[in-house]
N, CA, C and O atoms as a MOPAC input file, in Angstrom:
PM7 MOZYME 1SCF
protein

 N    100.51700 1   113.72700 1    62.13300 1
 C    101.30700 1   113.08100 1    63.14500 1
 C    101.50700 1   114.03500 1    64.30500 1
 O    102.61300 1   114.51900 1    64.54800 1
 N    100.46300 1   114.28700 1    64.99000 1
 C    100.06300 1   115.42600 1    65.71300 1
 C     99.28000 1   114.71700 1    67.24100 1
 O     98.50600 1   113.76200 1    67.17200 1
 N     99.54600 1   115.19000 1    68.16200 1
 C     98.66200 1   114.98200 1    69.32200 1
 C     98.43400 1   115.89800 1    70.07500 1
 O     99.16400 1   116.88800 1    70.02300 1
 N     97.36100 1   115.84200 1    70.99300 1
 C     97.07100 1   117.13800 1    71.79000 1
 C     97.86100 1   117.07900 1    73.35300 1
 O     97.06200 1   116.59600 1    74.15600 1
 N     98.76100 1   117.31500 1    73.80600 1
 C     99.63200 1   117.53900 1    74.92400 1
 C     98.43000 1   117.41700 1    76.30500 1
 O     97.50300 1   118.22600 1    76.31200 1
 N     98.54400 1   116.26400 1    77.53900 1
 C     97.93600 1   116.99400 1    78.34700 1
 C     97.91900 1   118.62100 1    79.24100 1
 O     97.20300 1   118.96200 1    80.18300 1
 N     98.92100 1   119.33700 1    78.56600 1
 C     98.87100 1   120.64100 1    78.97600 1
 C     97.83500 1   121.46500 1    77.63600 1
 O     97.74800 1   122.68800 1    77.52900 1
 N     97.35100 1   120.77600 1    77.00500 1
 C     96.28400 1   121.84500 1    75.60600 1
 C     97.48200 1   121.68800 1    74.69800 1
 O     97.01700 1   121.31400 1    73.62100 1
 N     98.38200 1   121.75800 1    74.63300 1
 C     98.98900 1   122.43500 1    73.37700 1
 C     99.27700 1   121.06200 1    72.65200 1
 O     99.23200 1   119.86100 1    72.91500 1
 N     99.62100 1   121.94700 1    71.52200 1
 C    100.06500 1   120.26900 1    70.14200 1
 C    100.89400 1   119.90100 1    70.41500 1
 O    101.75300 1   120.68700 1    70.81600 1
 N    101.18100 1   118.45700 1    70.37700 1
 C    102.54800 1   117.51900 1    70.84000 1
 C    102.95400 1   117.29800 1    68.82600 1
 O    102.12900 1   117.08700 1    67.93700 1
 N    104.24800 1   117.42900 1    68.70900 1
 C    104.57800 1   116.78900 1    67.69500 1
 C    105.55000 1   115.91400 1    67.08200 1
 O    106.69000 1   115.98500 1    67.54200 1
 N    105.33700 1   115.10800 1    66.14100 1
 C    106.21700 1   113.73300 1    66.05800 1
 C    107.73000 1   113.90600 1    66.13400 1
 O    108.12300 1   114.84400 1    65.44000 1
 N    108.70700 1   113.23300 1    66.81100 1
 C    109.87400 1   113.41900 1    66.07400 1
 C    111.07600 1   112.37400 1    66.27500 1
 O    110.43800 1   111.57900 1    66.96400 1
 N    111.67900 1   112.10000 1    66.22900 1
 C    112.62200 1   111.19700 1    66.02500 1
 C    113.68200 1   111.62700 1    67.02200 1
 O    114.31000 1   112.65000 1    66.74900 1
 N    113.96600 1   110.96200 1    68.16500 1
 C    115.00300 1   111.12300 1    69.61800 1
 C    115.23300 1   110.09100 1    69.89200 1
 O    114.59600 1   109.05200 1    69.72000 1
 N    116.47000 1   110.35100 1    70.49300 1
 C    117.49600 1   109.50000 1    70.91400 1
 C    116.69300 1   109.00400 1    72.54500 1
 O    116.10000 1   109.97500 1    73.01600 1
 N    116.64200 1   108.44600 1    72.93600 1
 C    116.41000 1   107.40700 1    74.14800 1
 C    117.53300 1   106.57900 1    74.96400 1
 O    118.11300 1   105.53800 1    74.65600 1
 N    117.62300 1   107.26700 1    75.92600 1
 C    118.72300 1   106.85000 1    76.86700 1
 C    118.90500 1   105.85100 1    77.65200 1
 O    119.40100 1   106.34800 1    78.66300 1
 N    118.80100 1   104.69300 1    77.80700 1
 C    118.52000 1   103.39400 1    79.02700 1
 C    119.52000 1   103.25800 1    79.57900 1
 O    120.56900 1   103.13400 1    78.94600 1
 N    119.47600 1   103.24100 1    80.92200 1
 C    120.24900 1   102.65800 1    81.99300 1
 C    122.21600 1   103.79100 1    81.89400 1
 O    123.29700 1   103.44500 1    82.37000 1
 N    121.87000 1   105.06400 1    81.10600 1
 C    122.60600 1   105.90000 1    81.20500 1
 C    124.37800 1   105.28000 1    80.22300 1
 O    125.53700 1   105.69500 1    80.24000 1
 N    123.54600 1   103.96000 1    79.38900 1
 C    124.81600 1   103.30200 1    78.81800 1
 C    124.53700 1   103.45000 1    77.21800 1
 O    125.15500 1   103.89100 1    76.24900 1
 N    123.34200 1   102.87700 1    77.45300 1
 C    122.76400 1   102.75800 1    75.50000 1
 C    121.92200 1   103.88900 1    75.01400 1
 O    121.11000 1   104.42100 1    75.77100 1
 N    122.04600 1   104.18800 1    74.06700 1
 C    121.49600 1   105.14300 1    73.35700 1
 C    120.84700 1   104.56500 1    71.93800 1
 O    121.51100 1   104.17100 1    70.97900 1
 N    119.50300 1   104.60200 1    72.02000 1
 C    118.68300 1   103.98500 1    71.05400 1
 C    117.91800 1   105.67700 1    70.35600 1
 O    117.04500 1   106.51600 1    70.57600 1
 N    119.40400 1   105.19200 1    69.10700 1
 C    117.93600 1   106.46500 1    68.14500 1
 C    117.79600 1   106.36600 1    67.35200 1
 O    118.42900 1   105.55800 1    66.67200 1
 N    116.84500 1   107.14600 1    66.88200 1
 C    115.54000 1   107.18600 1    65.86200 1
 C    114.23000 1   106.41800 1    66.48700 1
 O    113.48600 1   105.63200 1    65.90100 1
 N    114.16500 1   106.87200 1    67.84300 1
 C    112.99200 1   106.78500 1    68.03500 1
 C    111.65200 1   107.63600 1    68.24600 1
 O    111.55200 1   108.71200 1    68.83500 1
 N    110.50000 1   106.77900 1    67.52900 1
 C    109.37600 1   108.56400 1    66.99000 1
 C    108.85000 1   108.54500 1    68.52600 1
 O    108.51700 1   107.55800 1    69.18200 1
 N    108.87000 1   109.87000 1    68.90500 1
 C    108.10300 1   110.61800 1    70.06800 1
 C    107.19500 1   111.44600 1    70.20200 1
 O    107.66300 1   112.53900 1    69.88100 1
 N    106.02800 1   111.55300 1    70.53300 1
 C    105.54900 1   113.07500 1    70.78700 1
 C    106.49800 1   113.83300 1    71.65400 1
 O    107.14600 1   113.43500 1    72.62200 1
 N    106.43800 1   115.07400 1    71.06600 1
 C    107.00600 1   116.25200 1    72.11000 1
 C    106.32200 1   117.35800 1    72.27500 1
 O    106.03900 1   117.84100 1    71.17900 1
 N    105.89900 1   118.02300 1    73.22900 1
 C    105.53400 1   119.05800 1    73.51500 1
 C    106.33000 1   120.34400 1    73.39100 1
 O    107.20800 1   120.20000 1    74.24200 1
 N    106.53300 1   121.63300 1    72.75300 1
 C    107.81700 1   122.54100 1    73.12400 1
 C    107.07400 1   123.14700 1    74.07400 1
 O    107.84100 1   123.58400 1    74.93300 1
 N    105.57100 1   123.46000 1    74.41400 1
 C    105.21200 1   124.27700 1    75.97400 1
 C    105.53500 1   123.82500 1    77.01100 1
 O    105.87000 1   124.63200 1    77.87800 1
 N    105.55900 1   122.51300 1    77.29800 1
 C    105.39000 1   122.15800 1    79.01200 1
 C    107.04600 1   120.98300 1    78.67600 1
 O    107.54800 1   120.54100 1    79.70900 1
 N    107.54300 1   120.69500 1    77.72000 1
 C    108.80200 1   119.82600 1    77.48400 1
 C    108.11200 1   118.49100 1    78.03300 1
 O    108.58800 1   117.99800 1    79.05500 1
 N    107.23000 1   117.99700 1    77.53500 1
 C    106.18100 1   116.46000 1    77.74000 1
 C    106.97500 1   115.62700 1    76.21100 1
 O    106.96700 1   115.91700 1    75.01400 1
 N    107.47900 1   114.72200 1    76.85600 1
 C    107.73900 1   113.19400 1    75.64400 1
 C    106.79000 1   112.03500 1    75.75300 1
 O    106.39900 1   111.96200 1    76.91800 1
 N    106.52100 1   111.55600 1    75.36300 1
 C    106.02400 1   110.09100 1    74.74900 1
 C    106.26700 1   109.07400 1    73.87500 1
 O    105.62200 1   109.34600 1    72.86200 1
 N    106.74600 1   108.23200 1    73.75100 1
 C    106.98200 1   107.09800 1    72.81400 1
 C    105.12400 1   106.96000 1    72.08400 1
 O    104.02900 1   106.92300 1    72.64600 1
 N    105.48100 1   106.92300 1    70.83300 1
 C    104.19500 1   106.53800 1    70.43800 1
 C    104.26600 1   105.14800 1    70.79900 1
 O    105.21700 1   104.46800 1    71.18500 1
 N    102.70200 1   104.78700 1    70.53300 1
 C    102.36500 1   103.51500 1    70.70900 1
 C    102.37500 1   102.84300 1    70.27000 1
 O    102.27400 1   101.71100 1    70.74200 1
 N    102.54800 1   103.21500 1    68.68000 1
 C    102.58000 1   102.11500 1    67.58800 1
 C    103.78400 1   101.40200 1    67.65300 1
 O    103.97300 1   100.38700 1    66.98200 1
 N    104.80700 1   101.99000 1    68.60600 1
 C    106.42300 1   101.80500 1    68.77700 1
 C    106.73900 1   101.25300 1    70.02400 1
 O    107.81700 1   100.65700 1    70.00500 1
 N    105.97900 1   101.25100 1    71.43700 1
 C    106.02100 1   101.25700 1    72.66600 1
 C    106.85500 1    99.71700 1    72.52600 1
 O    108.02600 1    99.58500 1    72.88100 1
 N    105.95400 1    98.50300 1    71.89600 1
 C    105.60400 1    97.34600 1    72.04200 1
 C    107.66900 1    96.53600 1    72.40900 1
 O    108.31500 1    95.93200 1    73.26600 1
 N    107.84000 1    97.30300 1    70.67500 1
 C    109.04200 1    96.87800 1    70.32400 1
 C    110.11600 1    97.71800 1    71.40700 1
 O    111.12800 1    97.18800 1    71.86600 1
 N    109.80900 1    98.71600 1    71.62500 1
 C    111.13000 1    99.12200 1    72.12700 1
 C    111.02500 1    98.75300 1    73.70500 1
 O    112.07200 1    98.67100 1    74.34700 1
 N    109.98400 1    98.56600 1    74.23100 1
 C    110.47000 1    97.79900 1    75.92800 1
 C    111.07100 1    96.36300 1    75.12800 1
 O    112.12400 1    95.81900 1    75.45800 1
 N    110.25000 1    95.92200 1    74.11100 1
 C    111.27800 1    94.35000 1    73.97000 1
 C    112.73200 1    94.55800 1    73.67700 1
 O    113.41800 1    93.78100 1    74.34100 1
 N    113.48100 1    95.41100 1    72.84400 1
 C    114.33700 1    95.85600 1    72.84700 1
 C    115.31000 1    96.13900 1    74.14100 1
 O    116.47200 1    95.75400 1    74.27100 1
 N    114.50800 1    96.93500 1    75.08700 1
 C    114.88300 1    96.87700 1    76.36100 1
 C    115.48200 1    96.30200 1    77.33700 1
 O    116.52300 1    96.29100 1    77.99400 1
 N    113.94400 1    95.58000 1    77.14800 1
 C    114.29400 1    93.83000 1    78.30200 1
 C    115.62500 1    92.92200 1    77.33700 1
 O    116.32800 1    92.19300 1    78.03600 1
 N    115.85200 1    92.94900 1    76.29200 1
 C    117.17500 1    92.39000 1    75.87200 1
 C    118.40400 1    92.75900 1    76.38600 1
 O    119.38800 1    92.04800 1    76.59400 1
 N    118.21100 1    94.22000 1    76.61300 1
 C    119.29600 1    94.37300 1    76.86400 1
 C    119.63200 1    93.94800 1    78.47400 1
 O    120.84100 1    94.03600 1    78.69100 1
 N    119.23300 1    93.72600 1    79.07000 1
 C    119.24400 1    93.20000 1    80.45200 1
 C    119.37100 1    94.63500 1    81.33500 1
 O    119.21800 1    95.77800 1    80.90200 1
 N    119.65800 1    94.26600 1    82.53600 1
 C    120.02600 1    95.18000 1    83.83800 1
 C    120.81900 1    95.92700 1    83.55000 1
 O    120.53200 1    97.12400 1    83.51500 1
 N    122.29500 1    95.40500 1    83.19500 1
 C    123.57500 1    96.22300 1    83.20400 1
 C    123.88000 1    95.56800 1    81.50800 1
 O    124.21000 1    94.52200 1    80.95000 1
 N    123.54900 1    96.84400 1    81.22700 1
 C    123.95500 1    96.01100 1    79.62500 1
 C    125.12900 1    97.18700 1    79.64200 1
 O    125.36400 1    98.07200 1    80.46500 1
 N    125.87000 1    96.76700 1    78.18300 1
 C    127.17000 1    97.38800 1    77.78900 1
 C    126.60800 1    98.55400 1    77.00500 1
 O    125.56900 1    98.64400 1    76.35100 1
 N    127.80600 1    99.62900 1    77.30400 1
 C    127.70500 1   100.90300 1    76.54600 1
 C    127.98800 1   101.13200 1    75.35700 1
 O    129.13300 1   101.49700 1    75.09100 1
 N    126.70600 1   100.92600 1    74.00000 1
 C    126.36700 1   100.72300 1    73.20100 1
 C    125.44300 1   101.78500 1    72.64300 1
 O    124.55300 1   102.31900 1    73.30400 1
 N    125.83900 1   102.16100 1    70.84300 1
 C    124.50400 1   102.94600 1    70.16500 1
 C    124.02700 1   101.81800 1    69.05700 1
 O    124.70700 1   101.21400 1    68.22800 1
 N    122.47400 1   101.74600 1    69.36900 1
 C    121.49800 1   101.42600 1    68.63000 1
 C    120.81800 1   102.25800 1    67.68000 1
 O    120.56400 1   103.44600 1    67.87700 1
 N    120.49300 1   101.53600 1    66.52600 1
 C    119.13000 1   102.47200 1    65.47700 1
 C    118.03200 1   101.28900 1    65.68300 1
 O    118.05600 1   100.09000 1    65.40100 1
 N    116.72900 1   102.41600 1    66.49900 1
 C    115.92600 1   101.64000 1    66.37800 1
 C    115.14900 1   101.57100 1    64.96800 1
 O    114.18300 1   100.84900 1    64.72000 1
 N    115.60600 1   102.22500 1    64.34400 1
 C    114.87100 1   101.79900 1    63.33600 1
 C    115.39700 1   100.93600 1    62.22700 1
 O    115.20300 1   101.15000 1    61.03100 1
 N    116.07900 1    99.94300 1    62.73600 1
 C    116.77700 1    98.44800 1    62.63500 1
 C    116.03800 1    97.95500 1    62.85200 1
 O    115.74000 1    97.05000 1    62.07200 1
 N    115.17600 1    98.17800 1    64.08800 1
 C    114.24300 1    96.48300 1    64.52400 1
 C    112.72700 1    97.31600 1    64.45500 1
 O    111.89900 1    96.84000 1    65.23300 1
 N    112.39500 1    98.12700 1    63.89000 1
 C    111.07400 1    99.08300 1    63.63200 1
 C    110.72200 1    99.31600 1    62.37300 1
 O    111.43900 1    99.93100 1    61.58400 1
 N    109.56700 1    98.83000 1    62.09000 1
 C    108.93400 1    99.15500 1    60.46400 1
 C    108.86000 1   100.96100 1    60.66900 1
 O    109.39000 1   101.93700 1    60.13800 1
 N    108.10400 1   100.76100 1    61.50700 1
 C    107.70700 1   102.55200 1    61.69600 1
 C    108.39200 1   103.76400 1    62.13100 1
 O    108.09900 1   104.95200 1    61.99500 1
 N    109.33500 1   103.20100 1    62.66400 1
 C    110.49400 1   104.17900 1    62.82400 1
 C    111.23600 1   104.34600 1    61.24900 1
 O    111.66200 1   105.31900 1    60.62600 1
 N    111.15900 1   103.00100 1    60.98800 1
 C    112.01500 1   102.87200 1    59.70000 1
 C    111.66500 1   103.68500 1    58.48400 1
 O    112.48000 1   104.22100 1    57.73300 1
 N    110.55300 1   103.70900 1    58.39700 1
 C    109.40300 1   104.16100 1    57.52800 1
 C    109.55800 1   105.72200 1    57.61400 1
 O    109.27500 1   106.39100 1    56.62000 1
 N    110.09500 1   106.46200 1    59.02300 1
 C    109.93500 1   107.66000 1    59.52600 1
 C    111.60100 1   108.35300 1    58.86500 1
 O    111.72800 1   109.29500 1    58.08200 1
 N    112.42100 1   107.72700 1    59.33800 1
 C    113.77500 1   107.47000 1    58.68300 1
 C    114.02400 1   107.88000 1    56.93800 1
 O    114.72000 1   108.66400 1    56.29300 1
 N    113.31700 1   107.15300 1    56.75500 1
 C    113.08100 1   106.85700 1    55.11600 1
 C    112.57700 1   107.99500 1    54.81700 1
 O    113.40300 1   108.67200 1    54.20500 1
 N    111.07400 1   108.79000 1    55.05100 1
 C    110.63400 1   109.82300 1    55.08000 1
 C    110.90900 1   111.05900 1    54.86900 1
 O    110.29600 1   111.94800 1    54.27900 1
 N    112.58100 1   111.00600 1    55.78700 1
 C    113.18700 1   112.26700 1    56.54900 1
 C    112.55900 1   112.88700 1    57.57600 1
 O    112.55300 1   114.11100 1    57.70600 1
 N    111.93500 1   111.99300 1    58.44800 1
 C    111.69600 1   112.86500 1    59.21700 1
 C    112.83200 1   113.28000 1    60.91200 1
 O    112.63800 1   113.74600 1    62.03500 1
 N    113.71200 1   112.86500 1    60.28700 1
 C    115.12100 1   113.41200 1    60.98300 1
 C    115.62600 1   115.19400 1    61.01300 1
 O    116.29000 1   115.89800 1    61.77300 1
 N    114.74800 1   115.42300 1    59.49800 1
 C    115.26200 1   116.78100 1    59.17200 1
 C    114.08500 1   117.45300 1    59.48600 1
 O    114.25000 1   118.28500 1    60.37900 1
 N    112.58300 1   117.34600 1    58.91000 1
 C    111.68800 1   118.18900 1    59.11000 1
 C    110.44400 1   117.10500 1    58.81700 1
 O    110.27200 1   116.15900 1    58.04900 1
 N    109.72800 1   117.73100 1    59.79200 1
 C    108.46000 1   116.32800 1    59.94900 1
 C    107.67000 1   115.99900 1    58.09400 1
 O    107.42300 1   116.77100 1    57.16800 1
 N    107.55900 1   115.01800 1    58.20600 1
 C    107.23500 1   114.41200 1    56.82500 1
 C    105.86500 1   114.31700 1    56.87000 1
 O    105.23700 1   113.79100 1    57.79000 1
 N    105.18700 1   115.04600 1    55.44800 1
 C    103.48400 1   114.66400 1    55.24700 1
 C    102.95200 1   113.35700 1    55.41900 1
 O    103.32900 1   112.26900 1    54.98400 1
 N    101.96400 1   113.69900 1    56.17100 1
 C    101.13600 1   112.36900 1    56.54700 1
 C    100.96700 1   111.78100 1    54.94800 1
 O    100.58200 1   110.63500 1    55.18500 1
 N    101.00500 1   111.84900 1    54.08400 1
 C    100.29900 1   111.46000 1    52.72700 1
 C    102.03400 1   110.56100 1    52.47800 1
 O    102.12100 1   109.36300 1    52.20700 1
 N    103.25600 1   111.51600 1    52.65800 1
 C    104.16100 1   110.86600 1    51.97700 1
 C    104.55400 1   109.42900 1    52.86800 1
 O    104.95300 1   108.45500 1    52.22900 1
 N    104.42900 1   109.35400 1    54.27400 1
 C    104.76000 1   108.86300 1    55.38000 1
 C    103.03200 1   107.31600 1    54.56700 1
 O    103.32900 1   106.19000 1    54.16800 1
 N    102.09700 1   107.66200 1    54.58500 1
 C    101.18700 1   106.81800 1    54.31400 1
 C    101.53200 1   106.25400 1    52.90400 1
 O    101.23800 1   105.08400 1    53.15200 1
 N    101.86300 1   106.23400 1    51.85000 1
 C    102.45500 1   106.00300 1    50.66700 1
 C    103.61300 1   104.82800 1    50.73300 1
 O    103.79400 1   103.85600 1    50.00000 1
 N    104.27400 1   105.26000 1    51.81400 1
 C    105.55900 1   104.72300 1    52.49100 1
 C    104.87900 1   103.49900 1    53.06200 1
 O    104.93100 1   102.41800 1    52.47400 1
 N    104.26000 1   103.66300 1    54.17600 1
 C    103.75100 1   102.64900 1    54.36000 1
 C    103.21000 1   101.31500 1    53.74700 1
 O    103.42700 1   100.19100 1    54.19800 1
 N    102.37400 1   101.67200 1    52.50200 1
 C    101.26200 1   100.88900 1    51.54800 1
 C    102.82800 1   100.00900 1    50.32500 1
 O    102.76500 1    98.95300 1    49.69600 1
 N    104.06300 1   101.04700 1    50.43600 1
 C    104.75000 1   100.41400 1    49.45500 1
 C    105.54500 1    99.35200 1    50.19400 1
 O    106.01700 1    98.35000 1    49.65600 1
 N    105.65300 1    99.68400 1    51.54100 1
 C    106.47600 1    98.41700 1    52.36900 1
 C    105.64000 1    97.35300 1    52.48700 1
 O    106.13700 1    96.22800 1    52.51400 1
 N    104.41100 1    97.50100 1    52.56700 1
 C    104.24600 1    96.47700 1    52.99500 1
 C    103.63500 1    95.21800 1    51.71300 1
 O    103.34400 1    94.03100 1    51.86600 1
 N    103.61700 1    95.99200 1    50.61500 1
 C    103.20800 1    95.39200 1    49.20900 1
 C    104.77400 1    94.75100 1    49.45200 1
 O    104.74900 1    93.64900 1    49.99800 1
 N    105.35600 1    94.97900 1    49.31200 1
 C    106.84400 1    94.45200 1    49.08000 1
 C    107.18200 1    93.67200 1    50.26900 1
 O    108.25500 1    93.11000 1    50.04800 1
 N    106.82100 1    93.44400 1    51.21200 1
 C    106.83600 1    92.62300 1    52.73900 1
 C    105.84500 1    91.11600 1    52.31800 1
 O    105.97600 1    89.94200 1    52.66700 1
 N    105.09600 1    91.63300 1    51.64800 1
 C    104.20500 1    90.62900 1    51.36100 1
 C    104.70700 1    89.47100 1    50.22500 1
 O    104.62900 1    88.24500 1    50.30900 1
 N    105.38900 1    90.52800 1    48.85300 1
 C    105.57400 1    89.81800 1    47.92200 1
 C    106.78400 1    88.95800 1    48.73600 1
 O    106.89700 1    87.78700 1    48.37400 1
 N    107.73400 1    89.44200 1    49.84100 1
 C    108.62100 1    88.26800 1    50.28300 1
 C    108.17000 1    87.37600 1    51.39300 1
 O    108.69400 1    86.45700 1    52.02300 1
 N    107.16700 1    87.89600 1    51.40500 1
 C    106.45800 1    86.81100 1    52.34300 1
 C    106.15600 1    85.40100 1    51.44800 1
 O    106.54400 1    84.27600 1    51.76000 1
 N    105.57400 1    85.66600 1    50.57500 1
 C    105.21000 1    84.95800 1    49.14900 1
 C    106.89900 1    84.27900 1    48.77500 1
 O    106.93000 1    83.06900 1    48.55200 1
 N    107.83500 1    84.82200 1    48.73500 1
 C    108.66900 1    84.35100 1    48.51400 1
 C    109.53000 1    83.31000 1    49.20600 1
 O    110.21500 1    82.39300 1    48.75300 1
 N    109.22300 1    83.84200 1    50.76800 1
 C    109.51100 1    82.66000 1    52.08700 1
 C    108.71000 1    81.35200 1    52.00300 1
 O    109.07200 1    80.18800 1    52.17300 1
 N    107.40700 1    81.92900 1    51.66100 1
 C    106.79500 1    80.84200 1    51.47200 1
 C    107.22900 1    79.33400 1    50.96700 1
 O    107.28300 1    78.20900 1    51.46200 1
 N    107.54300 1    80.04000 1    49.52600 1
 C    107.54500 1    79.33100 1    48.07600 1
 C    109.13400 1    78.43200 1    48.81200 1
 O    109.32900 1    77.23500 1    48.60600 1
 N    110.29600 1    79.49400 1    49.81900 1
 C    111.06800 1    78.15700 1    49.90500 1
 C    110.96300 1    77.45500 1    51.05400 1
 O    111.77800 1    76.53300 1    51.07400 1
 N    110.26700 1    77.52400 1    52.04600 1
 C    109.48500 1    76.74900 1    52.73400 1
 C    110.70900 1    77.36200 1    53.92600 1
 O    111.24500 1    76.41000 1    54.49400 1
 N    111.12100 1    78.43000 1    54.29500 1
 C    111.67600 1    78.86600 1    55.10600 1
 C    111.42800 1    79.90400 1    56.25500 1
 O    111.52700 1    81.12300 1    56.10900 1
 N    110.98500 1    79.05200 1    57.79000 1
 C    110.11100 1    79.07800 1    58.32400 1
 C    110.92700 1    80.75600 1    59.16600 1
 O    110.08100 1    81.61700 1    59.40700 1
 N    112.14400 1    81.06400 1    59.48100 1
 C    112.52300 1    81.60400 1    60.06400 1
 C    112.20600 1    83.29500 1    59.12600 1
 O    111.68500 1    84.29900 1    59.61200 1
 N    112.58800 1    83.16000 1    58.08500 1
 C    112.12400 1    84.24300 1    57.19200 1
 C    110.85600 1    84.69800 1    57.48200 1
 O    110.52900 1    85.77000 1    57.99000 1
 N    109.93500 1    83.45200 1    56.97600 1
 C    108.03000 1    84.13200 1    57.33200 1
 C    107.82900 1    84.52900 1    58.26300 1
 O    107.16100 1    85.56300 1    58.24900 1
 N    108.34800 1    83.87100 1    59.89700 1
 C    108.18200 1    84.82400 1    61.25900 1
 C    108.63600 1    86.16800 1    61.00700 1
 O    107.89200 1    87.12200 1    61.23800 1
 N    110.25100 1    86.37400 1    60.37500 1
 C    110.57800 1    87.67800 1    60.59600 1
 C    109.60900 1    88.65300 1    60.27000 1
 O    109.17400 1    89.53400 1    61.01100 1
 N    109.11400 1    88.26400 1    58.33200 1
 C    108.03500 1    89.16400 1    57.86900 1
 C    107.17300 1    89.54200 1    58.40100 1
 O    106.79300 1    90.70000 1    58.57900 1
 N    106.63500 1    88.28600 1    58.82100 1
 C    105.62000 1    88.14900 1    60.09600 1
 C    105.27300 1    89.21600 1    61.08300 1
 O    104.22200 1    89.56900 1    61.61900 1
 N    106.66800 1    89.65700 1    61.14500 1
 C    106.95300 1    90.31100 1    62.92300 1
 C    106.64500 1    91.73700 1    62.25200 1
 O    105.89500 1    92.56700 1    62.76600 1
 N    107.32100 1    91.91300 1    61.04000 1
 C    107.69800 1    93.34400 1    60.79000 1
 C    106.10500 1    93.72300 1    60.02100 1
 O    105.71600 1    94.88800 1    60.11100 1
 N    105.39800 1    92.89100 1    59.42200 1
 C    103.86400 1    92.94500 1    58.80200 1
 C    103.35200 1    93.28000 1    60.18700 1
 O    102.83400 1    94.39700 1    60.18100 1
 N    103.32500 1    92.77900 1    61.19800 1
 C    102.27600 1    92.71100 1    62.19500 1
 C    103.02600 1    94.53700 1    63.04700 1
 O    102.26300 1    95.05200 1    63.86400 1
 N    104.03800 1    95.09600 1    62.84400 1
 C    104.74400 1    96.02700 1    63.55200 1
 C    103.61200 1    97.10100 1    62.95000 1
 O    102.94600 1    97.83200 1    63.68300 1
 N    103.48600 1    97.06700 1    61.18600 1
 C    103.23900 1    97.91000 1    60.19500 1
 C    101.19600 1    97.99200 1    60.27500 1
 O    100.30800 1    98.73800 1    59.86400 1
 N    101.28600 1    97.06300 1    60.85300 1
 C     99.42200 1    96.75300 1    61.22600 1
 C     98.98200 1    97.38200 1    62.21600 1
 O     97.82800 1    97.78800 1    62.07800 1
 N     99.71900 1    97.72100 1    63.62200 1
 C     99.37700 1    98.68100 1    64.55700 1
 C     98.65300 1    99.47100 1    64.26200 1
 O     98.92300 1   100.10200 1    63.24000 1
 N     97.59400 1    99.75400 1    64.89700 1
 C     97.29800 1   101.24100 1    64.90600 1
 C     97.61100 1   102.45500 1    63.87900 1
 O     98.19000 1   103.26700 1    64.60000 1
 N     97.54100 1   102.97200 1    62.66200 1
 C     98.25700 1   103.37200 1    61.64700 1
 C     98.60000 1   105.10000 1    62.66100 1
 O     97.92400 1   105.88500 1    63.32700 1
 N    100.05600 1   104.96800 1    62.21400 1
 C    100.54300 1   106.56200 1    62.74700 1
 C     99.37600 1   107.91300 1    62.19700 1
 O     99.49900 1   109.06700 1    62.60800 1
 N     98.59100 1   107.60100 1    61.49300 1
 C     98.30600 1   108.64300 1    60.45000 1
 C     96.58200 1   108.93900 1    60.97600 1
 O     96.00900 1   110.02400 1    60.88500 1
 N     96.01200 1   107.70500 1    61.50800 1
 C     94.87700 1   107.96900 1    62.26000 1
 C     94.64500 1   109.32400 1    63.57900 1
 O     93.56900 1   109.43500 1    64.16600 1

């Protein structure tokens, strides 16, 4: 969970707080960071959800703390991990992954079976979050 910084050096994953509109504070969100040149990035596997997150909150939204990894498989997943404390092995972080989503599925199977349409979107949403691009590529 590593990238190469456009300054050369390694960017690495980590979990930060994100500031919008100087009111809300959304954290646990995964970032590259650079410590040579101080370069951030939202990964991409995450970008999607958190401008939607965003645009909810409107123009002047109220001064509020969020966990994005409430409305994020992959943040969530990162959370779970620990990678709050010290970055988590790609192997344990991939493990993590393969067990959420066996278990996303079996309640998918379960939405199914009661014909409850609002449930299967949610799964839906959070299966299709976990399908991105895998963090680990």
């Amino acid at each position: 969970m590593r990238k190469t910084c456009s300054c050369g050096n390694l960017m690495v994953m980590k979990l930060r707080t994100v500031i919008y509109s100087g009111k809300v504070e959304i954290d646990n969100v995964p970032v590259f960071s650079c410590s040579e040149c101080s370069r951030s990035e939202v990964i991409p596997e995450v970008k999607p959800d958190l401008t939607g997150l965003i645009s909810q909150l409107g123009a002047e939204p109220t001064k509020q703390i969020l966990l994005f990894n409430e409305c994020n498989e992959w943040a969530d997943l990162l959370v779970e991990a620990g990678a709050g404390k010290k970055l988590p092995e790609d192997v344990e972080v991939k493990r993590l992954a393969e067990e959420r989503v066996n278990m996303l599925l079996d309640l998918y199977l379960l939405a199914q079976t009661l014909n409850d349409e609002a449930w299967i979107n949610e799964i839906s949403r959070r299966l299709e979050q976990l399908s991105r691009k895998a963090l680990l590529t």
